[in-house]
N, C-alpha and C positions, 0 to 999 in steps of 0.2 A: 542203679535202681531209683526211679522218682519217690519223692519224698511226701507224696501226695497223691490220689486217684481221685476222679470224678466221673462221674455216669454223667453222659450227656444224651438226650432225644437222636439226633439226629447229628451227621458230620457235618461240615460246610463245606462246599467245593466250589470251584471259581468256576468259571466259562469254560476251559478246556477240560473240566472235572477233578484237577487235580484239589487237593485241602488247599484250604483258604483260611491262614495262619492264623489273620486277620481279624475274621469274622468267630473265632473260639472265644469262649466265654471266660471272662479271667475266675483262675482257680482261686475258690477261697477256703483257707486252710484252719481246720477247725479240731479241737478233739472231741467234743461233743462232752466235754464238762463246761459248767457253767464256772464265770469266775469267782475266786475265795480269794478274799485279799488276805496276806500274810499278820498272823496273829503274835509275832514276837519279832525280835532281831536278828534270830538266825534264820528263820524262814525267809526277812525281808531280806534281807542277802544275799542267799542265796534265790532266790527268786530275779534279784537284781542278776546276779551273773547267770543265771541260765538265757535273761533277755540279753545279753551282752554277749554270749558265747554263741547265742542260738539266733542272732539278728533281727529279736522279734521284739513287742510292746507287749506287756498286760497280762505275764506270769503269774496265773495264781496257782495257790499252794498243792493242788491239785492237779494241775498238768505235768504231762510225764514226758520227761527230757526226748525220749524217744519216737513219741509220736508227735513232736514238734518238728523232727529232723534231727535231731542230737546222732551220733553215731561215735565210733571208738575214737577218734582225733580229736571231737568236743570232749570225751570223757575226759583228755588228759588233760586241754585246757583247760575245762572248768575246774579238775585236783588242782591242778598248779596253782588257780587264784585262789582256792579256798584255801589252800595252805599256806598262802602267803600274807594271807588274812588271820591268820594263826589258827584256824580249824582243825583240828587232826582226821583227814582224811584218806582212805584211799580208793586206787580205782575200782578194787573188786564194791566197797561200800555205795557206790556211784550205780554197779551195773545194777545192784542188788534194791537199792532206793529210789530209782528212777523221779519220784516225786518232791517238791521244797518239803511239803509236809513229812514224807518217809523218813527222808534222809536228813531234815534238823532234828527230827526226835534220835533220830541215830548219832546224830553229831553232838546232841546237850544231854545225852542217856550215858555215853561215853566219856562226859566230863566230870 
Protein backbone atom coordinates (compact mmCIF):
# COMPACT_ATOMS: atom_id res chain seq x y z
CA UNK A 1 0.00 0.00 0.00
CA UNK A 2 1.57 3.68 -0.80
CA UNK A 3 2.27 5.55 2.07
CA UNK A 4 1.00 8.75 0.42
CA UNK A 5 -1.67 9.80 -2.52
CA UNK A 6 -1.81 12.83 -4.74
CA UNK A 7 -4.45 14.21 -7.08
CA UNK A 8 -2.74 15.18 -10.09
CA UNK A 9 -4.49 17.28 -13.30
CA UNK A 10 -3.36 15.45 -15.68
CA UNK A 11 -0.97 12.05 -16.52
CA UNK A 12 2.23 12.69 -18.39
CA UNK A 13 3.01 10.43 -21.21
CA UNK A 14 5.99 10.33 -23.46
CA UNK A 15 6.03 9.98 -27.48
CA UNK A 16 4.75 6.47 -27.77
CA UNK A 17 2.03 7.46 -24.98
CA UNK A 18 3.28 5.46 -22.45
CA UNK A 19 3.80 7.41 -18.46
CA UNK A 20 6.67 9.44 -18.40
CA UNK A 21 8.13 8.66 -14.98
CA UNK A 22 10.08 11.56 -15.34
CA UNK A 23 7.89 14.14 -16.01
CA UNK A 24 5.46 13.27 -12.41
CA UNK A 25 5.57 15.89 -9.91
CA UNK A 26 7.64 14.85 -6.64
CA UNK A 27 5.17 13.75 -3.97
CA UNK A 28 5.00 15.98 -1.02
CA UNK A 29 4.13 14.38 2.16
CA UNK A 30 2.13 16.25 4.51
CA UNK A 31 -0.39 15.59 7.44
CA UNK A 32 -1.99 18.80 7.26
CA UNK A 33 -1.24 19.73 10.92
CA UNK A 34 0.81 22.56 11.35
CA UNK A 35 4.05 22.14 13.50
CA UNK A 36 4.19 22.13 17.61
CA UNK A 37 7.37 22.01 18.65
CA UNK A 38 7.61 19.57 21.88
CA UNK A 39 6.91 21.21 25.26
CA UNK A 40 8.75 18.87 27.63
CA UNK A 41 11.32 15.92 27.52
CA UNK A 42 9.43 13.25 26.93
CA UNK A 43 7.65 14.61 24.13
CA UNK A 44 11.09 15.78 22.81
CA UNK A 45 12.04 12.18 22.59
CA UNK A 46 9.93 10.82 21.58
CA UNK A 47 9.43 13.06 18.77
CA UNK A 48 13.10 12.53 18.14
CA UNK A 49 12.58 8.76 17.69
CA UNK A 50 9.48 8.82 15.62
CA UNK A 51 12.10 11.11 13.13
CA UNK A 52 14.58 8.41 13.54
CA UNK A 53 12.25 5.40 13.16
CA UNK A 54 9.99 7.07 10.70
CA UNK A 55 13.10 8.68 8.37
CA UNK A 56 11.75 11.95 8.48
CA UNK A 57 12.65 15.94 9.97
CA UNK A 58 10.43 18.21 12.00
CA UNK A 59 8.08 15.82 14.25
CA UNK A 60 5.96 17.90 16.06
CA UNK A 61 3.89 16.80 19.01
CA UNK A 62 1.04 16.48 16.86
CA UNK A 63 1.80 14.31 14.11
CA UNK A 64 0.50 10.94 14.02
CA UNK A 65 2.99 7.97 13.72
CA UNK A 66 0.72 6.67 11.25
CA UNK A 67 0.10 9.05 8.83
CA UNK A 68 3.61 9.62 8.40
CA UNK A 69 4.19 6.04 7.20
CA UNK A 70 4.68 4.36 10.64
CA UNK A 71 3.04 0.75 10.45
CA UNK A 72 3.32 -2.44 12.89
CA UNK A 73 7.50 -3.08 12.26
CA UNK A 74 8.02 0.79 13.35
CA UNK A 75 5.68 0.05 16.19
CA UNK A 76 8.02 -2.38 17.60
CA UNK A 77 11.13 -0.35 16.85
CA UNK A 78 10.02 2.61 18.24
CA UNK A 79 8.77 0.20 21.90
CA UNK A 80 12.31 -1.21 21.75
CA UNK A 81 13.93 2.45 21.90
CA UNK A 82 11.71 3.82 24.21
CA UNK A 83 12.17 1.12 26.49
CA UNK A 84 15.55 1.13 26.32
CA UNK A 85 15.52 4.74 27.26
CA UNK A 86 13.70 3.55 30.37
CA UNK A 87 10.03 4.49 29.38
CA UNK A 88 7.69 2.00 30.22
CA UNK A 89 6.03 1.16 27.30
CA UNK A 90 4.08 -1.05 25.14
CA UNK A 91 2.86 -1.73 21.83
CA UNK A 92 -0.89 -1.81 22.40
CA UNK A 93 0.06 1.98 24.12
CA UNK A 94 1.84 3.05 20.80
CA UNK A 95 -1.23 1.73 18.47
CA UNK A 96 -3.58 3.57 21.02
CA UNK A 97 -1.35 7.09 21.16
CA UNK A 98 -0.42 7.35 17.80
CA UNK A 99 0.78 11.12 18.63
CA UNK A 100 4.33 12.58 20.81
CA UNK A 101 1.69 14.67 22.52
CA UNK A 102 -0.92 11.37 23.34
CA UNK A 103 1.44 9.04 24.13
CA UNK A 104 4.06 11.37 26.54
CA UNK A 105 0.92 12.18 28.54
CA UNK A 106 0.40 8.32 28.65
CA UNK A 107 3.88 7.78 29.42
CA UNK A 108 4.46 10.70 32.57
CA UNK A 109 0.52 9.86 33.66
CA UNK A 110 1.73 6.33 34.13
CA UNK A 111 4.83 7.35 36.20
Amino acid sequence: LPSYLMQIESIPVNKSGKLDKRALPEIEARTGNEYVAPRNETEETICELFAQVLERENIGVDDDFFELGGHSINVVRLEMLLTQMGYEVNIPMIFDNPTPRSLAEKIDTGR
